[in-house]
GUGU-766691 format. One record per residue (C-alpha): residue in one letter; y, z, x. Coordinates in steps of 0.5 Angstrom, whole numbers, plus 500, padded with zeros to 3 digits. Example, Ala and Ser with C-alpha at 12.3 -4.5 7.8 and 13.67 -1.06 7.14 Angstrom:
2
A491516525/S498514527/
# end
This chain:
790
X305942778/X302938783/X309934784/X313940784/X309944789/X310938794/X317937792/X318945794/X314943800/X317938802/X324941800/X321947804/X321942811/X328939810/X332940815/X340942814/X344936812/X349932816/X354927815/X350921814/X355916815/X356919823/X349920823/X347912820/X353910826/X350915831/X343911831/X343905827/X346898826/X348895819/X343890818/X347883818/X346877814/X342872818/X337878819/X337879812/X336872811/X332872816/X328877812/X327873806/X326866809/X320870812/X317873806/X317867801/X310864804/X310857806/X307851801/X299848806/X297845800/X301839800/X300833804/X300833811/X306829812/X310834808/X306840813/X308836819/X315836822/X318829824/X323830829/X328824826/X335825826/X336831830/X333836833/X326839830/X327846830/X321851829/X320858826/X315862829/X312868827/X310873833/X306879834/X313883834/X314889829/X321885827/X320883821/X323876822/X322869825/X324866832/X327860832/X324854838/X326847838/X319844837/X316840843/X316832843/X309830841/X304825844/X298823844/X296829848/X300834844/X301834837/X306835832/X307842829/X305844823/X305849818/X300855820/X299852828/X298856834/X304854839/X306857846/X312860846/X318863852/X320871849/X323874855/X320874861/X313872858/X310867854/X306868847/X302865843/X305865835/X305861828/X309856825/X311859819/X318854818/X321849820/X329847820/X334842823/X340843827/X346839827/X349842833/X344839840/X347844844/X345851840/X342854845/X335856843/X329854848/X324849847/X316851845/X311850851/X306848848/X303846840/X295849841/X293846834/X292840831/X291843824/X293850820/X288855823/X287858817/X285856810/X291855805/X289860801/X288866807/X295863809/X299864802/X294871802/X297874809/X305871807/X304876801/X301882805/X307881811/X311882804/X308887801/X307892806/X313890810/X310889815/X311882821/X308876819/X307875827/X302882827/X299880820/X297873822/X295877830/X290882825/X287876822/X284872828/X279875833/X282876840/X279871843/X284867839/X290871840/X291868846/X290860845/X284859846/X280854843/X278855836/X273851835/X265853833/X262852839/X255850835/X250856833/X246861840/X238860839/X233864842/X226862842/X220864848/X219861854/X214857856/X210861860/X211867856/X204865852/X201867860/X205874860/X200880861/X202886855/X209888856/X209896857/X216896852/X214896844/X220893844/X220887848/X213886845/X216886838/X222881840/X217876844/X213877838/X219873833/X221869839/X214866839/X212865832/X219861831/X226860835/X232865831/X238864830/X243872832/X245873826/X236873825/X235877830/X241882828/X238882822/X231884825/X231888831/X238891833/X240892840/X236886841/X240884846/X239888852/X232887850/X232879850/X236880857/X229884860/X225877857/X230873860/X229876868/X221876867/X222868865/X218869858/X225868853/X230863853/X237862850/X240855847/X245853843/X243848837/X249843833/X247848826/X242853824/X239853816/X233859816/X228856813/X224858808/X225860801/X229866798/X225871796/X224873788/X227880787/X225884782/X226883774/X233884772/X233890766/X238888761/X245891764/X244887770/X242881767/X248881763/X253884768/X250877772/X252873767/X259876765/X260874772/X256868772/X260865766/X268866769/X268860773/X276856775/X280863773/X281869777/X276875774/X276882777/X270886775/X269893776/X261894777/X261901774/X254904776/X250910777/X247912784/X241908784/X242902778/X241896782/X248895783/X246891790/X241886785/X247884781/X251883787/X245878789/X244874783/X251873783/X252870790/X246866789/X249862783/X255861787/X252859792/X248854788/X255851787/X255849794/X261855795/X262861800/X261868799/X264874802/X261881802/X265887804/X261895806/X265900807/X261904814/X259899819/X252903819/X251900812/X251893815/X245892818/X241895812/X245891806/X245884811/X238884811/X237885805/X242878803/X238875808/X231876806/X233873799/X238868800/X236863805/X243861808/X246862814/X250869815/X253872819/X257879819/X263881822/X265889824/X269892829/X262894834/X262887835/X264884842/X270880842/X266874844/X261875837/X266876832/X270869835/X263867834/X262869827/X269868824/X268860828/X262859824/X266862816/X272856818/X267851819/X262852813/X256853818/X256860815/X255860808/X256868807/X260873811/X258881811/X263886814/X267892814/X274892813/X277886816/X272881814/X277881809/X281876812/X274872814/X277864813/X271861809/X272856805/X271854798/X270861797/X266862790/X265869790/X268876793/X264882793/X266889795/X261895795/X264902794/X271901792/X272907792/X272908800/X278910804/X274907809/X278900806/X285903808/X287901814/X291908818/X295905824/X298898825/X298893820/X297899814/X292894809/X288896803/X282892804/X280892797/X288890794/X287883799/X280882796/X283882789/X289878792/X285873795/X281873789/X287871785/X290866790/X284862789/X282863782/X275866783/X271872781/X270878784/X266885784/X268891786/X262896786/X262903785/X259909782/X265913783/X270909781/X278910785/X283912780/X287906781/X281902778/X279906773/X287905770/X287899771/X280898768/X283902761/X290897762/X285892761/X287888768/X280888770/X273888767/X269894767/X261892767/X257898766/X249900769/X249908767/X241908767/X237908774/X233901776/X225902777/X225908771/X227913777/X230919773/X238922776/X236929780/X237936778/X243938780/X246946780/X251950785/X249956788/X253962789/X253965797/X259970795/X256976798/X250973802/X249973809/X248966811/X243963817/X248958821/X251956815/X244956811/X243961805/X235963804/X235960797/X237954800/X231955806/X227956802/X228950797/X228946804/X221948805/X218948799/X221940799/X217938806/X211942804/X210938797/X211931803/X218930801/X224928805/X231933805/X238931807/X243936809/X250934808/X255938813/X261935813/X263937820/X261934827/X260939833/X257945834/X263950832/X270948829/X273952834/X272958840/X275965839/X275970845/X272977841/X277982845/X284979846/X282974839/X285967844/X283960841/X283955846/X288949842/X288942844/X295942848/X297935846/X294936839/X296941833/X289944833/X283948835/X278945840/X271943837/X265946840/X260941843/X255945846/X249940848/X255937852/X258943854/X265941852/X271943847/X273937844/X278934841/X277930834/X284928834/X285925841/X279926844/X280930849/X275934853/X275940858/X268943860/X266948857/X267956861/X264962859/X269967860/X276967855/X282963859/X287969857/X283975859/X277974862/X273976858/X266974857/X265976849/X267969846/X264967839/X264960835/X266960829/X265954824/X259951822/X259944825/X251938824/X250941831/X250948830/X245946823/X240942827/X239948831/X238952826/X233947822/X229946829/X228953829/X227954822/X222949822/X219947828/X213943825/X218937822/X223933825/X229933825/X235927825/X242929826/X246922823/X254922826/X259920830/X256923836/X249921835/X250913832/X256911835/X252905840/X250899836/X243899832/X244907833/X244908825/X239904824/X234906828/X236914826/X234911818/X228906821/X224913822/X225915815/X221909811/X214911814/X215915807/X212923812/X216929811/X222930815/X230934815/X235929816/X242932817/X249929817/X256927815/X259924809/X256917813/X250919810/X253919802/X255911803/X250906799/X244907803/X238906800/X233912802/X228913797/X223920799/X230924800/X227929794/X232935796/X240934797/X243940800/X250940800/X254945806/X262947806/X263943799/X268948798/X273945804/X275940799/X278944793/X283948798/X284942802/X293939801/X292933800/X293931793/X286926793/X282932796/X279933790/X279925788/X274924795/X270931794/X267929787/X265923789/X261925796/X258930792/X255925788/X255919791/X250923796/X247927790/X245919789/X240920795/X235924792/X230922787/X230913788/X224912787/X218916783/X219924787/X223927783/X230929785/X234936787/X241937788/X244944791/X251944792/X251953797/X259955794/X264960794/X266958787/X261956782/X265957776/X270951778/X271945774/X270941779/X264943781/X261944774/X263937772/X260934778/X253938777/X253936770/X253928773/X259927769/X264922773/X268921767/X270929766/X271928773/X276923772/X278926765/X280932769/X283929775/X287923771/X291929767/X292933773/X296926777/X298924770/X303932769/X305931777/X307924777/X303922783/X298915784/X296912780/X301914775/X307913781/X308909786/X309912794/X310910801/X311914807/X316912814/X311916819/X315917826/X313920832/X317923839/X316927844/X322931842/X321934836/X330935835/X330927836/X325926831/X328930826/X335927828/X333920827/X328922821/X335925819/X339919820/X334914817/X334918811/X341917810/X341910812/X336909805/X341913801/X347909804/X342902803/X340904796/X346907792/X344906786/X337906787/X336913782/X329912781/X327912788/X326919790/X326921797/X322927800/X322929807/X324930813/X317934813/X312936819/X306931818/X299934817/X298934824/X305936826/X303934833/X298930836/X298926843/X302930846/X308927841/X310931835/X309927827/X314928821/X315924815/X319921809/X316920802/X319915798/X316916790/X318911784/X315910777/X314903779/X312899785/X320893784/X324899785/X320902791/X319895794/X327892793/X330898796/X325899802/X326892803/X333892807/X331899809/X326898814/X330891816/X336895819/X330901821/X327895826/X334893829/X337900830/X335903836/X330909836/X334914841/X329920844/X323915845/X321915838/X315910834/X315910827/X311906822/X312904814/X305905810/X305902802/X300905798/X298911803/X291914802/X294921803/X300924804/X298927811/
# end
């Protein structure tokens, strides 16, 4: 039913057919053989393990040609005539950085080939300078990025770019420049009381022991500034040591109940062969204590571990807790990171001075080496997939660098995605189960509650009101989940019924009454907010929608005797900030914490005894076939807050709809009726995982060129591809947004049962797409594996 609705819709959207060989003519060029060969020389990934004389290029009997792969969307290698070593300037090497001439500028790029030409007098120009004396990746990440150029169809130059901090894009030095200390001065025992409790607690750890960033990270977030402060008062100073070991000993973590201890050994025992598993444990199992069991007996081997988080916010909180019981240098790796840190961080994972890495999505690509294990918390977070540039799955590179290497890895989730779960029954993974709560804390009880018919306080039901009060009366915590930030989704004038609308973007503007503006979520633009309506002038205007601005309001009202923290993109966007928001919740005191789905991701709040969910309904009647896939899994992943320790645990989840499948599943705690029910519905539609999907996403400022040129490129496949019965193409057709920037978006969905045939026809597809010219300024992108099809 699923699929034949979306062919109907995209068929609905199609524009009315042309001739698709003028049309293929009019704006393409046929992709020739050198590129087509260029193409596959690019896509077959060098060899780094060999010795070094087969991955160093020895110019002897003719000229040594370089093939270097640069940060272009062309999917091809550009060849250079390698300089002539001396001792000041190495020979190149496979994986190397050089300087090369492109056009009227210079650019740093890789060696990815080398070739010989019998002709001297070919007219390619001679690289500038070779900046590595060695491969800057390891072999493995190497191999693992050659796959990923191929696999997503994506250059090999921006691939390569993604991997290394931009401190390194432009030839800087790749050295680790040894590891920053902080200590106290010596004055600072003479120091009179500092007025901040900051800058006393940080003058405090830096006169106990001299810490290492990474320490300080750990115990203090937003330091920095504060160091600064002591630093002007001459009461702290910075060094920089060779390396840093923390000392003392790990702390011993608590007993092991009899799954943990047998998912650790499982782990434990796969050694020198690749081993996915899936950690399949319930909210509150102790998935974490597996995690670091685990790490801990392979870094008693002498190896690396990698961890990966989907949130930012989670990194503090899981950081410190690797840190408090395993006693190796670690240093995390996430985009709020100045360039200057994450050069840092990713030089001590290449040397081996960090012996654990944590971070989001693209510590992926963290160049450790000997790596033993990979760890990857929530594998179900869309926050793993990439949506713009190099589109990547975080998860897929980890299980691919997993098997490169022939280690383990552990994919950990409460909710598993569907694509593991199938994999998982296919036997590709190895699923290890923890259905029972650490430390003896029962599941929460969980019902819907229906508000048809009822009117509601700013979103708030009475029911619900007065559960909220009676959980703060007994000293428990509650925990708001509003899955919409601002005050109101949109602003309506009551006499003429005018929305004020973004004018770059398909959408309504958002409500932010504390900064008295109507913002854009889509392209962030912003316009103060006035009292009267655009149109007519009238004063009568009235916000629609519920937003976590509009609820903390509502709460500060309802209970002005408690506090109040609201958790969101508009609250914790600075470093630290999350942190700090939850730090306030560990003195265990009756409080309202009220938020977005970045409270529902493996944060460990053990007082939350009341979870009420607000707007649950947004997510059955939303288009995007995973819609209901990523509502049940925030309903119970943030169910998982309430009841952790011994205060018993009470979930309500305010609908429209209470005798809903999904719904009565999820209140059931019943992920695998969840599943059974999803999985048959993907099954029937033809849809992931059961089929395999990619997206040609465009953009323009004229929306006749983009539908011409998506028009023309759907041609261009059929003309590429006559025998490739078993791709379905789908589309033109309006993106979710149809029209964000100022640029309208449309698309193209390709659709097979299985990923060869997708893959080889999209292969001399997007070739000739990037040779073509791209008439009316139009931009366009291939994502392999879309999240969704918006």
């Amino acid at each position: 039913m699923l699929r034949r609705t979306l062919a109907a819709t995209l068929r609905r959207y199609e524009l009315p057919s042309i001739n698709r060989k003028s049309a293929t003519a009019e704006f393409f060029v046929q992709p020739s053989r050198h590129l087509m060969n260029t193409s596959v020389k690019m896509n077959r990934a060098p060899d780094l393990t060999g010795s070094a004389d087969a991955r160093t290029a020895a110019a002897v009997h003719s000229p040594l040609i370089i093939q270097v792969a640069l940060a272009t969307p062309l999917t091809k290698l550009f060849d250079y005539y390698a300089p002539t070593a001396t001792p000041e300037q190495p020979a190149p090497k496979l994986g190397a950085r050089v300087r090369v001439p492109f056009g009227p500028r210079q650019m740093v790029g890789f060696v990815a080939g080398f070739g010989r030409s019998s002709n001297a007098d070919i007219a390619l120009k001679t690289a500038l300078k070779v900046i590595d004396s060695k491969p800057l990746l390891p072999a493995e990440l190497w191999d693992t990025l050659n796959f990923a150029a191929r696999y997503y169809h994506h250059s090999l130059g921006e691939v390569l770019n993604t991997a290394v901090p931009t401190a390194l894009r432009d030839g800087s030095e790749s050295k680790a420049r040894g590891v920053p200390m902080f200590r106290a001065s010596a004055h600072a025992a003479n120091a009179a009381v500092l007025r901040g409790p900051a800058q006393r607690a940080l003058l405090a750890l830096l006169t106990e022991r001299e810490h290492s960033d990474s320490e300080l990270n750990i115990a203090l977030p937003g330091w920095r500034a504060v160091f600064l402060a002591l630093k002007r008062k001459d009461l702290a100073e910075q060094w920089t040591a060779a390396s840093f070991i923390p000392p003392g000993v790990a702390l011993a973590g608590p007993q092991l109940n009899a799954e943990q201890a047998e998912a650790v050994r499982a782990i434990g025992a796969q050694t020198g062969v690749f081993a996915p598993f899936l950690l399949n444990g319930v909210t509150g199992s102790g998935k974490t204590e597996v995690y670091l069991h685990a790490a801990a007996k392979v870094l008693a081997r002498g190896q690396t571990v990698l961890v990966l988080v989907p949130e930012i916010g989670l990194t503090p909180q899981t950081l410190r807790r690797f840190a408090q019981r395993l006693a190796v240098p670690q240093v995390v790796a996430h985009s709020q990171l100045s360039d200057t840190e994450r050069a840092y961080g990713w030089q001590q994972a290449r040397s081996g001075a960090a012996r654990l890495v944590l971070g989001t999505r693209s510590a992926v690509f963290a160049p450790l080496p000997n790596l033993g294990l990979i760890i990857l918390d929530e594998e179900h977070d869309g926050s793993y997939k990439q949506l713009d540039g190099f589109r990547y799955h975080a998860r897929d590179l980890a299980l691919k660098r997993a098997q490169t290497l022939k280690i383990a890895i552990v994919l950990g989730s409460a909710t598993p995605s569907l694509e593991m779960l199938k994999a998982a029954n296919e036997n590709r993974i190895t699923t290890l189960h923890l259905r029972a709560r650490a430390a003896a804390s029962a599941l929460p009880s969980q019902a819907v509650l229906d508000i048809r018919g009822q009117s509601l306080d700013e979103g708030l039901a009475t029911r619900s009101i007065l559960a909220i009060r009676e959980c703060l009366m007994s000293g428990g915590q509650a925990l708001i989940l509003r899955n919409r930030r601002g005050f109101a989704a949109q602003l309506e004038c009551v006499s003429c019924g005018h929305v004020e609308h973004c004018p770059r973007c398909d959408r309504a503007l958002t409500l932010h009454r504390a900064a008295g503006a109507l913002r854009c979520h889509y392209c962030d633009l912003r316009q103060p907010l006035r009292m009267d309506c655009s149109q007519c002038a009238s004063t009568e205007l009235t916000a629609l929608g519920v937003g976590t601005e509009r609820v903390e309001i509502a709460l500060a009202r309802l209970f002005p005797e408690w506090p109040i923290l609201r958790v969101d993109r508009d609250t914790v966007s600075t470093k630290g900030a999350m942190e700090a928001k939850l730090k306030t919740l560990e003195n265990g005191k009756p409080c309202i914490l009220v938020g977005t789905q970045m409270l529902a991701k493996g944060h460990d709040l053990p007082d939350i005894a009341l979870v009420l969910v607000l707007g649950a309904d947004d997510g059955l009647h939303a288009q995007d076939f995973r819609a209901s896939e990523r509502l049940a899994q925030l309903l119970l992943q943030v169910a998982g807050r309430a009841g952790r320790a011994s205060r018993p645990g009470t979930v309500l989840i305010q609908t429209h709809q209470p005798e809903h499948p999904l719904l009565q599943a999820v209140i059931g705690g019943d992920y695998a009726q969840v599943v059974q029910l999803l999985m048959a519905e993907r099954r029937a539609t033809e849809l992931p995982p059961f089929a395999y999907a990619a997206l040609l996403r465009a953009d323009a400022i004229k929306k006749d060129a983009l539908d011409a040129y998506l028009q023309a490129a759907r041609a261009l496949f059929h003309q590429l591809n006559p025998d490739a019965s078993s791709v379905q193409i789908f589309g033109p057709m309006p993106a979710g947004l149809a029209k964000r920037a100022g640029r309208h978006r449309a698309q193209l969905v390709l659709m097979c049962s299985q990923r060869a045939p997708l893959h080889q026809a999209i292969e001399p597809w997007i070739a000739a797409l990037h040779a073509g010219k791209k008439p009316g300024n139009v931009h366009f992108s291939l994502d392999i594996d879309p999240y969704e099809f918006g």
